[in-house]
C-alpha atoms as an extended CHARMM CRD file, in Angstrom:
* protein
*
       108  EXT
         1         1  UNK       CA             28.1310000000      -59.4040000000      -55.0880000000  PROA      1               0.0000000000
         2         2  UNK       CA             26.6780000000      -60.2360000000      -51.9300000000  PROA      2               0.0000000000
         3         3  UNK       CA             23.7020000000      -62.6540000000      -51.6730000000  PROA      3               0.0000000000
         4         4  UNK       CA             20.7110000000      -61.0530000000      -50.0360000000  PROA      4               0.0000000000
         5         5  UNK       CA             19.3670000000      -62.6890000000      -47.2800000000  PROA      5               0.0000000000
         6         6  UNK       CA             15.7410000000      -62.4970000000      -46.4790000000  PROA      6               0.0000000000
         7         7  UNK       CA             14.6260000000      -61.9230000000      -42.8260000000  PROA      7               0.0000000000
         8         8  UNK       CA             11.2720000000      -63.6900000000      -41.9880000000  PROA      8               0.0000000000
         9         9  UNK       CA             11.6850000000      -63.0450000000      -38.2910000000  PROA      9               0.0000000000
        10        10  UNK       CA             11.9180000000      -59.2400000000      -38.8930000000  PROA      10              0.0000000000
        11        11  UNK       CA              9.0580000000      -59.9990000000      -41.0710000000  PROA      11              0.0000000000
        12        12  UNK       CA              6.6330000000      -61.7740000000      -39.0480000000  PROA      12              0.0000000000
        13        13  UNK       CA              7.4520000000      -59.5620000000      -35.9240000000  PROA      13              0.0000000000
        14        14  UNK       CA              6.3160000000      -56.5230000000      -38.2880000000  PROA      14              0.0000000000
        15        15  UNK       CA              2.9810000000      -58.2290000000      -38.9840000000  PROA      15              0.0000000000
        16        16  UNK       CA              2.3810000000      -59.4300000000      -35.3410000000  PROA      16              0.0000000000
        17        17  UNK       CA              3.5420000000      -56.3550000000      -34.0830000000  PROA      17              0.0000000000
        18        18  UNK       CA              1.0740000000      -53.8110000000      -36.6780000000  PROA      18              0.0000000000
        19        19  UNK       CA             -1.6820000000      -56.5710000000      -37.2510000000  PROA      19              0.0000000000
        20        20  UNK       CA             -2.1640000000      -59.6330000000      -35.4120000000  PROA      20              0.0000000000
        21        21  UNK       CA             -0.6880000000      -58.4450000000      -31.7840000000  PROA      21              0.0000000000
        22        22  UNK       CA             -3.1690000000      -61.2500000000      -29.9290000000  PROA      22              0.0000000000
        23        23  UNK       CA             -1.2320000000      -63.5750000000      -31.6110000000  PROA      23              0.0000000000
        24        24  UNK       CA              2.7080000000      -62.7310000000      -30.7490000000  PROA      24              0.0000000000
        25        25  UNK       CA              2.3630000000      -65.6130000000      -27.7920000000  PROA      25              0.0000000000
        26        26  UNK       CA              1.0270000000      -68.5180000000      -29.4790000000  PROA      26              0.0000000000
        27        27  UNK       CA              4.2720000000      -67.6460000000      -32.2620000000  PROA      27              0.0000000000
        28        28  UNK       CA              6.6960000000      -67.0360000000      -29.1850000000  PROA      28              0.0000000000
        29        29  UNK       CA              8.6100000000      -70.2060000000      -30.0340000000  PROA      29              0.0000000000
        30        30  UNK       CA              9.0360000000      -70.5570000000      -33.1810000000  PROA      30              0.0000000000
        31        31  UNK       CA             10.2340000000      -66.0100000000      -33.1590000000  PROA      31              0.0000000000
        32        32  UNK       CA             12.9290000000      -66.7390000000      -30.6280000000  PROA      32              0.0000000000
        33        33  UNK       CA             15.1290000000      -69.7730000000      -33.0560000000  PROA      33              0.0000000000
        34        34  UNK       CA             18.4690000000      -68.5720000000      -34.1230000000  PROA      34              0.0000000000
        35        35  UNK       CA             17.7490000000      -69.1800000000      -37.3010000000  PROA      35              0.0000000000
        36        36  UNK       CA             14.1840000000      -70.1270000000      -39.2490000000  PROA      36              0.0000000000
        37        37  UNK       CA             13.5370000000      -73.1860000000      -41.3930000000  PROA      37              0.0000000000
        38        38  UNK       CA             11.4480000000      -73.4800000000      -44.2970000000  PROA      38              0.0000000000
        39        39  UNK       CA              9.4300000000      -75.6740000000      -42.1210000000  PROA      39              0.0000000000
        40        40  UNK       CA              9.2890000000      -73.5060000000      -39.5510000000  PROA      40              0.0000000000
        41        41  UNK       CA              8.1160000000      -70.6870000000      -41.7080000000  PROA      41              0.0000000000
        42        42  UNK       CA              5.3500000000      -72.5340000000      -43.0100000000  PROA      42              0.0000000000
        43        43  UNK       CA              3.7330000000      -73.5010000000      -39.2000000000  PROA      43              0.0000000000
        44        44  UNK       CA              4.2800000000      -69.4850000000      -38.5590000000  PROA      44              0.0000000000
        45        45  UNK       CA              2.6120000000      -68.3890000000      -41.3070000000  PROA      45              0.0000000000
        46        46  UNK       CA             -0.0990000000      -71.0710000000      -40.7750000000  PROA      46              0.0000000000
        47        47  UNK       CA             -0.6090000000      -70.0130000000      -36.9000000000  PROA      47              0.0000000000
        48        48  UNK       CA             -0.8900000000      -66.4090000000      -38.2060000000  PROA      48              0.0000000000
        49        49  UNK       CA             -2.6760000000      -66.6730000000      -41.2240000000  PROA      49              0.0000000000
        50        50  UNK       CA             -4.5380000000      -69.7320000000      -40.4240000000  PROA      50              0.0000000000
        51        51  UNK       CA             -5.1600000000      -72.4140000000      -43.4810000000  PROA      51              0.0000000000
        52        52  UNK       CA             -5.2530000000      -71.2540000000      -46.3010000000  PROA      52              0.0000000000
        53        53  UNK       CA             -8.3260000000      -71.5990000000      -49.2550000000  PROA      53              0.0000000000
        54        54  UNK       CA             -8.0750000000      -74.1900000000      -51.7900000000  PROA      54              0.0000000000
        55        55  UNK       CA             -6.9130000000      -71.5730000000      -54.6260000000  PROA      55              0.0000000000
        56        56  UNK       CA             -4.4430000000      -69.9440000000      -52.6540000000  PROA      56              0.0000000000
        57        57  UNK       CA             -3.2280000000      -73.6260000000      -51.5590000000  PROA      57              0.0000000000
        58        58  UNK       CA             -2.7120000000      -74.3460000000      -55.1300000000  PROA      58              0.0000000000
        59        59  UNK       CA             -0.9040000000      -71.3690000000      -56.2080000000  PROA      59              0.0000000000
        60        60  UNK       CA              1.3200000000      -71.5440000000      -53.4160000000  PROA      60              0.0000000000
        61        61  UNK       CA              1.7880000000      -75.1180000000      -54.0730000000  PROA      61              0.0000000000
        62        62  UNK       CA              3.0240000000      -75.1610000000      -57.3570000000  PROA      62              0.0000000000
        63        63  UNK       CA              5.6420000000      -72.0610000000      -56.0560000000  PROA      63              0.0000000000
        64        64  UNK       CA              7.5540000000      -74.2170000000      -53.6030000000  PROA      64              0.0000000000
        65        65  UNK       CA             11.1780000000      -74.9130000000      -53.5180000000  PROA      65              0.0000000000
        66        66  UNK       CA             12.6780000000      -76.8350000000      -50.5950000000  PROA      66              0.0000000000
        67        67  UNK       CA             16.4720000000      -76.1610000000      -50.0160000000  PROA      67              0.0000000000
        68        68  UNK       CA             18.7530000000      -79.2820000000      -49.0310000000  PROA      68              0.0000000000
        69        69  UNK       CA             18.8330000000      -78.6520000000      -45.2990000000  PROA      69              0.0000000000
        70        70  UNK       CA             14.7150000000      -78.5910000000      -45.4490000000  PROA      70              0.0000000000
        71        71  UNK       CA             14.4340000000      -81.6070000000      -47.7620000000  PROA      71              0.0000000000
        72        72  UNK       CA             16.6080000000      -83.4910000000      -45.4260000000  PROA      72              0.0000000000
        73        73  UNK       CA             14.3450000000      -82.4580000000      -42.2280000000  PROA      73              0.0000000000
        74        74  UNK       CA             11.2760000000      -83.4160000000      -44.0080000000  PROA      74              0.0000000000
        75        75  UNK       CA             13.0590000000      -87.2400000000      -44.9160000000  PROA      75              0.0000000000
        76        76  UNK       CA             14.0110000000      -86.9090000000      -40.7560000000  PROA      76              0.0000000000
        77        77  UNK       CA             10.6610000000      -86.1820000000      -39.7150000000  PROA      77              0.0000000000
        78        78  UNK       CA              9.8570000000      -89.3940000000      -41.5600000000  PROA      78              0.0000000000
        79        79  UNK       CA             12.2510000000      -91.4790000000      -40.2260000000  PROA      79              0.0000000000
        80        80  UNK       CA             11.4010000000      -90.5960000000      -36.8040000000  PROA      80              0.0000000000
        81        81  UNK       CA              7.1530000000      -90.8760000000      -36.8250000000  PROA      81              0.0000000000
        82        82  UNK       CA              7.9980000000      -93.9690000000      -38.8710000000  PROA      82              0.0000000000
        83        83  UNK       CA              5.6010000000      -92.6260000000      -42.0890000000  PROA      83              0.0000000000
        84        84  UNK       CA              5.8470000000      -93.8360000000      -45.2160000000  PROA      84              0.0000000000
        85        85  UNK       CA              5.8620000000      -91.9860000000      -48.5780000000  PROA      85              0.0000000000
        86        86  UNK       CA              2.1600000000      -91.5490000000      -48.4360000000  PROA      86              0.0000000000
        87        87  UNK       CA              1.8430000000      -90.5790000000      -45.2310000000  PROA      87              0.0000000000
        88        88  UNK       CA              4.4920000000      -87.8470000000      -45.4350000000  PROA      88              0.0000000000
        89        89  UNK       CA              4.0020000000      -86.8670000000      -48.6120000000  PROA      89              0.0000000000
        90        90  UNK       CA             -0.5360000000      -86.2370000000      -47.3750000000  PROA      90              0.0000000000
        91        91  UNK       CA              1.4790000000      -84.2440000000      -44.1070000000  PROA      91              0.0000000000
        92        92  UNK       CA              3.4740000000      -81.9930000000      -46.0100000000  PROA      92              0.0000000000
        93        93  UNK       CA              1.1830000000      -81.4420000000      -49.1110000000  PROA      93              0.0000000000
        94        94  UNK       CA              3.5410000000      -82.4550000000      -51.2200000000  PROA      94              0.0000000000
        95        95  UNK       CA              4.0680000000      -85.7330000000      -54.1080000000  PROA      95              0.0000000000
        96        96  UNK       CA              4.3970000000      -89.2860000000      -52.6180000000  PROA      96              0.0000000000
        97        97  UNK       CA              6.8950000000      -89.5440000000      -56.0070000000  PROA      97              0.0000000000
        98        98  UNK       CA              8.5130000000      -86.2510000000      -54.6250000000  PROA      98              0.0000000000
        99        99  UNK       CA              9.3610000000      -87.9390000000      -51.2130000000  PROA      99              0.0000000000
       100       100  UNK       CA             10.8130000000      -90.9080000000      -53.5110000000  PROA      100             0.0000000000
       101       101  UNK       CA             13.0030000000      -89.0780000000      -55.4200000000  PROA      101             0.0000000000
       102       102  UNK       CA             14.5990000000      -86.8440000000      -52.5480000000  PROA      102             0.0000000000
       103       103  UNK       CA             15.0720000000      -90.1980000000      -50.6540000000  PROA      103             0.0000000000
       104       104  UNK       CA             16.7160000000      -91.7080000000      -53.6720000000  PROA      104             0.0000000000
       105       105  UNK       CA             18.6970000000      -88.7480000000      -54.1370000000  PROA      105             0.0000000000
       106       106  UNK       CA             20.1450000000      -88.4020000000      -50.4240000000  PROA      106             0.0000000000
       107       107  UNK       CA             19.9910000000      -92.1870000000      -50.1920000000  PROA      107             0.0000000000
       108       108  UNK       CA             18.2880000000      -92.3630000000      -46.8170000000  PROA      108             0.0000000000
């Protein structure tokens, strides 16, 4: 059986393309990546949605998964601003004992 695949580029073109056509340029960067990262999907939904409410940013929260290719960018992204837990924890809305755990895990 053959693992379905879901295309956000296909996605957010459909949405920029039918709703939101002023804002196709400020997205241009992020559309034209070979392939998408979780991270990346969040700043394009954020530049075409803008920020979301406090309820929404709660249910959303508590749906998140982070695959090991995005957990490892996030624990990269620290290393190289030179944040600690806190700090990257407050930047990507997530646990500061979240960030602990994923560093533990993939010792970094």
């Amino acid at each position: 059986m053959k693992k379905s695949t879901i295309q956000y580029r296909r996605i957010f073109l459909d949405i920029l393309d039918k709703k939101y056509p002023e804002k196709k340029e400020i997205c241009r960067d992020l559309l034209v990546k070979e392939n998408l990262s979780v991270l990346d999907i969040i700043a394009l939904n954020t530049k075409i949605f803008g920020s979301p409410d406090a309820q929404t940013l709660a249910f959303n929260q508590s749906h998140r998964s982070y695959t090991r290719s995005s957990v490892l960018q996030i624990l990269d992204f620290q290393k190289e601003n030179q944040l600690n837990n806190s700090q990257v924890a407050r930047h990507f809305k997530l646990s500061r004992h979240t960030v602990a755990k994923w560093k533990k895990k993939y010792q970094v």
